[in-house]
FIVOPA-887150 format. One record per residue: z, x, y of N, C-alpha, C in turn. Coordinates in steps of 0.2 Angstrom, whole numbers, padded with zeros to 4 digits, always signed. Layout:
BEGIN
ZXYZXYZXY/...
//
This chain:
BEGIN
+0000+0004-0006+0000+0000+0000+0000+0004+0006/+0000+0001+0011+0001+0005+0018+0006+0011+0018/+0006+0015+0021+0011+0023+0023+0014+0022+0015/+0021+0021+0015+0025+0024+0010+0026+0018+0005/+0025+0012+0005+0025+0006+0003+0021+0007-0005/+0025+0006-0010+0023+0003-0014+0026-0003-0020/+0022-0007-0025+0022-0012-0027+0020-0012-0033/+0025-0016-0038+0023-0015-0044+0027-0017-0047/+0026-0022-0056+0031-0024-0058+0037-0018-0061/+0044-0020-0062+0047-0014-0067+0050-0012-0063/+0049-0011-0054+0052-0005-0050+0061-0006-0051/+0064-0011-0054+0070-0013-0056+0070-0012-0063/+0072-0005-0067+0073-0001-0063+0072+0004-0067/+0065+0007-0066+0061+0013-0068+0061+0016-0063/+0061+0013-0058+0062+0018-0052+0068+0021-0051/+0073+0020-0055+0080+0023-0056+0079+0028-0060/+0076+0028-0065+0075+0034-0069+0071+0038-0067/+0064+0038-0063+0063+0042-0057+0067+0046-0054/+0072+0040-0050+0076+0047-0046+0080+0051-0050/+0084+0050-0054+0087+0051-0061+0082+0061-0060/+0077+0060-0064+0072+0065-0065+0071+0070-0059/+0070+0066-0055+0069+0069-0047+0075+0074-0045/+0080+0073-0047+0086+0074-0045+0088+0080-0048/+0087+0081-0055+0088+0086-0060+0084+0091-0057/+0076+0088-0057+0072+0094-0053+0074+0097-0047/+0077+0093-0043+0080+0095-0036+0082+0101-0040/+0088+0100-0043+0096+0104-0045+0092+0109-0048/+0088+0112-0051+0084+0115-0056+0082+0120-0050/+0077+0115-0047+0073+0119-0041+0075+0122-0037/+0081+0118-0033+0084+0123-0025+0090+0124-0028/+0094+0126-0034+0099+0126-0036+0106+0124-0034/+0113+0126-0032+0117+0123-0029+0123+0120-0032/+0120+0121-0038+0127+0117-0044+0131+0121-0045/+0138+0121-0045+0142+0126-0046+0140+0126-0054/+0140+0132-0056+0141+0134-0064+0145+0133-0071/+0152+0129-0066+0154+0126-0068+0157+0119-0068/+0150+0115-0068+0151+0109-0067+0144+0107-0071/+0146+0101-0076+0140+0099-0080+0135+0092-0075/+0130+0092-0079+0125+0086-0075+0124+0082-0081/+0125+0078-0083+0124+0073-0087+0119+0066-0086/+0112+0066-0089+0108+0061-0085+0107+0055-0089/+0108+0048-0089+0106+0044-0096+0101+0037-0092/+0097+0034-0095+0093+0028-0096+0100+0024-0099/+0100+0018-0095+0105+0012-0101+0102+0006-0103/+0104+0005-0107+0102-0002-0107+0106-0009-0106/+0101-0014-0106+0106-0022-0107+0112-0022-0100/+0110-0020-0095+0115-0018-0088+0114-0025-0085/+0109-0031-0087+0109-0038-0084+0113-0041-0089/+0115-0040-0096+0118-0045-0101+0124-0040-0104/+0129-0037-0097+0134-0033-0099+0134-0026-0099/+0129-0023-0099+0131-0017-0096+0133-0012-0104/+0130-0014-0110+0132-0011-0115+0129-0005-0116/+0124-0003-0114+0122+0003-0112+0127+0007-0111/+0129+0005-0104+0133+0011-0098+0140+0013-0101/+0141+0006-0106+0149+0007-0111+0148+0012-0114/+0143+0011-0118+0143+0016-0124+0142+0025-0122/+0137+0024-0116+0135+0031-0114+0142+0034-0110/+0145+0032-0107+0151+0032-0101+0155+0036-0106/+0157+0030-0111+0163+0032-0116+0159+0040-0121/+0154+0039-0121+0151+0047-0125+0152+0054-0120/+0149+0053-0117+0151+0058-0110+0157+0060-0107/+0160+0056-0105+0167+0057-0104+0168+0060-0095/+0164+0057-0092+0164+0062-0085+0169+0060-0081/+0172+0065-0076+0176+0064-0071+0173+0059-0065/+0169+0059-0065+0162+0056-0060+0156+0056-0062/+0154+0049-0059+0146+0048-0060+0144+0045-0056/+0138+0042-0056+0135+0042-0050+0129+0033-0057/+0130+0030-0052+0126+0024-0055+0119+0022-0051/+0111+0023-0052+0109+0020-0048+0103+0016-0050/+0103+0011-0047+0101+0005-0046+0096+0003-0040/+0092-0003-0041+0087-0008-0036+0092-0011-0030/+0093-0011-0025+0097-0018-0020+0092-0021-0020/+0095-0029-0018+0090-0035-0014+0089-0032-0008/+0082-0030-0004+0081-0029+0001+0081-0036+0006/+0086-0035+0011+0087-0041+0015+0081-0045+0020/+0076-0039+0021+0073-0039+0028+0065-0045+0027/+0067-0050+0027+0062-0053+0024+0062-0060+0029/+0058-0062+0030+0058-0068+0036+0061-0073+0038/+0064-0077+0030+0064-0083+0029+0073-0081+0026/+0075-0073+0026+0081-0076+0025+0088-0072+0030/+0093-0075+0027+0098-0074+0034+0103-0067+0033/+0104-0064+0037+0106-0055+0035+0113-0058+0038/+0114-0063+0041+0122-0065+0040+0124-0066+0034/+0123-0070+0032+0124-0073+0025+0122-0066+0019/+0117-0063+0019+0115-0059+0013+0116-0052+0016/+0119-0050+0021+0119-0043+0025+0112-0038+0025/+0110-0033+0029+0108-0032+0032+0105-0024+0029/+0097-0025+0023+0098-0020+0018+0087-0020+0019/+0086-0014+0022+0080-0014+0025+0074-0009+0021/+0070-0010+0017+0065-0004+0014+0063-0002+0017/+0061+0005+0018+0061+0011+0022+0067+0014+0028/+0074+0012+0027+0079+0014+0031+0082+0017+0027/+0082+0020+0022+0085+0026+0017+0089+0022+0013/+0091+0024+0007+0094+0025+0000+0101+0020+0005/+0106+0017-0002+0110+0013-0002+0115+0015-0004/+0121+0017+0000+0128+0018-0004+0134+0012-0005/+0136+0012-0010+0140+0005-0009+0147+0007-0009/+0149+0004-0006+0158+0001-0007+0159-0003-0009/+0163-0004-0010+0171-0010-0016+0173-0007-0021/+0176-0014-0022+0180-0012-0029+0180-0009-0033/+0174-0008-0035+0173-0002-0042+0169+0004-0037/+0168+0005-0033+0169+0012-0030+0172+0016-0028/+0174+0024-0030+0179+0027-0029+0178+0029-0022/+0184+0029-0016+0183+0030-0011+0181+0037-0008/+0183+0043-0014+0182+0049-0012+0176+0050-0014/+0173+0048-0020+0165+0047-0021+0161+0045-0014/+0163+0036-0014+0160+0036-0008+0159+0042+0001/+0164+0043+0000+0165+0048+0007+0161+0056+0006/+0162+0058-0003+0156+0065-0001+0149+0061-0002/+0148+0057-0005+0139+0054-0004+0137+0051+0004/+0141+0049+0007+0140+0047+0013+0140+0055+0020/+0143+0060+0016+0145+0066+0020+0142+0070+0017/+0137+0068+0010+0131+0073+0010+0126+0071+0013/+0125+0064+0011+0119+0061+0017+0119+0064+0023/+0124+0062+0027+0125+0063+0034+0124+0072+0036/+0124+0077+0030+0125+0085+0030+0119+0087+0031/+0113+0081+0026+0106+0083+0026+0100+0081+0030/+0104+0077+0035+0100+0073+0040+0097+0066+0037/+0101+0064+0030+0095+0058+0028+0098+0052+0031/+0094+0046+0033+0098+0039+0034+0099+0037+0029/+0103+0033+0028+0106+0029+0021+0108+0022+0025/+0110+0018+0021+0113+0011+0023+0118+0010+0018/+0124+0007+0021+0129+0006+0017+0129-0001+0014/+0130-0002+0008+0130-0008+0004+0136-0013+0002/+0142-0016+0003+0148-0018+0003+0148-0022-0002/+0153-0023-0006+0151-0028-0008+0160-0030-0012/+0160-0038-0009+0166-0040-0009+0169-0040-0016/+0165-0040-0020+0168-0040-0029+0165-0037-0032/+0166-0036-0039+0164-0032-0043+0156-0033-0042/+0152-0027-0044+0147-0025-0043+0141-0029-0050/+0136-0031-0049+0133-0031-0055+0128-0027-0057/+0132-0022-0058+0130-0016-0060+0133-0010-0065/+0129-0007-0067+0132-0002-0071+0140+0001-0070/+0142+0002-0064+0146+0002-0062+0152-0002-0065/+0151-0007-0065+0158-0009-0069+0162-0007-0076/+0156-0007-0076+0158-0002-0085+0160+0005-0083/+0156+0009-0079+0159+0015-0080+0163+0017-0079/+0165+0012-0072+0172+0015-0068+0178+0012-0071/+0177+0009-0078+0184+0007-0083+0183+0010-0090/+0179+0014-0090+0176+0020-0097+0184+0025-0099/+0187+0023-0103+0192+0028-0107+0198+0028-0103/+0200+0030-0097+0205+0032-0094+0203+0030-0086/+0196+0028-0084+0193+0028-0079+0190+0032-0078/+0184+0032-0073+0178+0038-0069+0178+0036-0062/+0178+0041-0060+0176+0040-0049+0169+0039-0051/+0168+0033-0049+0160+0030-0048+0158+0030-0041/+0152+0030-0041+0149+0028-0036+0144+0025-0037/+0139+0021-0033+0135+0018-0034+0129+0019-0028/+0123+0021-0031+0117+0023-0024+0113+0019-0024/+0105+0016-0022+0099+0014-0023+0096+0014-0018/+0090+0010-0021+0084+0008-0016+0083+0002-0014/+0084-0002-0008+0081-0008-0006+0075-0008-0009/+0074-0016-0012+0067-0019-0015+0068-0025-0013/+0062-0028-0011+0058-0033-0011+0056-0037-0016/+0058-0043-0016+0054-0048-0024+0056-0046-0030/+0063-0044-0030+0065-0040-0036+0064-0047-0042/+0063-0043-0047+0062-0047-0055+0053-0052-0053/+0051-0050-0048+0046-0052-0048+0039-0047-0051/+0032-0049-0051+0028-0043-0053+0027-0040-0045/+0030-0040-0041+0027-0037-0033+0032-0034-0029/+0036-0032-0035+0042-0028-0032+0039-0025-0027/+0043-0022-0022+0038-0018-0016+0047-0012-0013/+0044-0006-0012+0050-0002-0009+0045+0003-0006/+0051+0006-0004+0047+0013-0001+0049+0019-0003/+0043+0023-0004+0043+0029-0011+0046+0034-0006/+0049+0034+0001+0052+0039+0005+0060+0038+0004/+0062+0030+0003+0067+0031+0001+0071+0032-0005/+0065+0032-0010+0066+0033-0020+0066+0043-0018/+0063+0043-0016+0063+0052-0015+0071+0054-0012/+0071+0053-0005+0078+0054+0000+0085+0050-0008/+0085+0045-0010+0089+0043-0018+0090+0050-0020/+0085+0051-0023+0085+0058-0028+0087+0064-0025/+0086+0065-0018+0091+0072-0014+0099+0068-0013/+0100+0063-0011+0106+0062-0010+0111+0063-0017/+0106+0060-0022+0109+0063-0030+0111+0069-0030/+0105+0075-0031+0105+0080-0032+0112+0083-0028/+0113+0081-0018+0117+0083-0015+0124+0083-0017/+0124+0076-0018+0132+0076-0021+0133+0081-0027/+0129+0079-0033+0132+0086-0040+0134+0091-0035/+0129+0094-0032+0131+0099-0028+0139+0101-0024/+0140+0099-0022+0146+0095-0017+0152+0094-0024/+0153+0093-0029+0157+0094-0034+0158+0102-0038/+0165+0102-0036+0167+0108-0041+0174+0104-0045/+0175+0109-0049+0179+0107-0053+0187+0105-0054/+0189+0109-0046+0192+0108-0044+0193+0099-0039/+0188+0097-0039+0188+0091-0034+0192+0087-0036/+0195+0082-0032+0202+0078-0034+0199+0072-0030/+0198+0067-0036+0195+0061-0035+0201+0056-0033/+0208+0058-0033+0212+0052-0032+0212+0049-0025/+0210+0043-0024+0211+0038-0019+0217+0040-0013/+0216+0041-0008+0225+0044-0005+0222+0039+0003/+0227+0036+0006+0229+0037+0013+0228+0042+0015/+0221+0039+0023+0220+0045+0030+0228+0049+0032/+0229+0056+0033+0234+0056+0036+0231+0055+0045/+0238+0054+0044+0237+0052+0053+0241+0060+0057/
//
């Protein structure tokens, strides 16, 4: 389609696994991972009827953190209201969410490597539990700091899904950034700002 636009059934979510791949190559290609810190990449399935996928992989892995990514409902559409459904735009960069199943020190180095590498992002809220892979993983064994990323889409579950390949790319650096950004000393527990 026009500039970075494009359209096709599936983008929910093959385009996850793109950035997934994308991201590895990043880490491979411009390095940055500490040496001792592992990268773990998995495809799941049944993530719409339960998330049995994410169960079983989560619980095999065993990570101190992961990172979940996902299609968002893109908002920016004519006929609907960004009060009621918030305000989530294709080609305004990759999605970080907050809530409940988000760890908040997750959220704050993905939002602070964003912010480190000059990319725009939009923040995703979401007042409950997420319907996402997410929920499973951040209650996997003993718990995971999860976080959760994506790409606004258009017409999701339709054949004319439509995103922008600038923001599936900028996904896959914010990926890559965070691993990066993790050492093995990092302390995911949730704490009070001090004042």
């Amino acid at each position: 389609m026009l500039g970075d636009r494009a359209t096709a059934r599936g983008f929910d979510n093959t385009a996850g696994a793109v950035i997934i791949a994308e991201a590895l190559r990043h880490l491979k290609e411009d390095g940055g991972l500490h040496r001792d810190v592992g990268v773990h990449a998995v495809a799941t399935v049944q993530e719409e009827i339960g998330s049995r996928g994410a169960q079983t992989a989560t619980y095999a892995v065993n990570p101190a953190t992961g990172l979940v990514v996902d299609m968002d409902h893109a908002t920016d559409l004519p006929s609907l209201s960004e009060a009621q459904h918030g305000s989530l735009h294709v080609g305004k960069g990759p999605t970080i969410a907050r809530g409940p199943n988000i760890n908040p020190v997750v959220f704050g180095l993905l939002t602070a490597a964003a912010e480190e590498e000059g990319m725009s992002y939009q923040v995703h809220t979401f007042a409950a539990t997420t319907p996402t892979d997410a929920s499973a993983m951040q209650v996997s064994r003993a718990g995971v700091a999860t976080g959760l990323v994506g790409v606004p889409l258009r017409y999701m579950h339709t054949p004319s899904e439509t995103l922008s390949l600038t923001d599936v790319e900028n996904c896959a650096r914010l990926v890559a950034a965070y691993c990066r950004r993790i050492r093995p000393e990092t302390d995911f527990t949730p704490r009070l700002p001090r004042r």
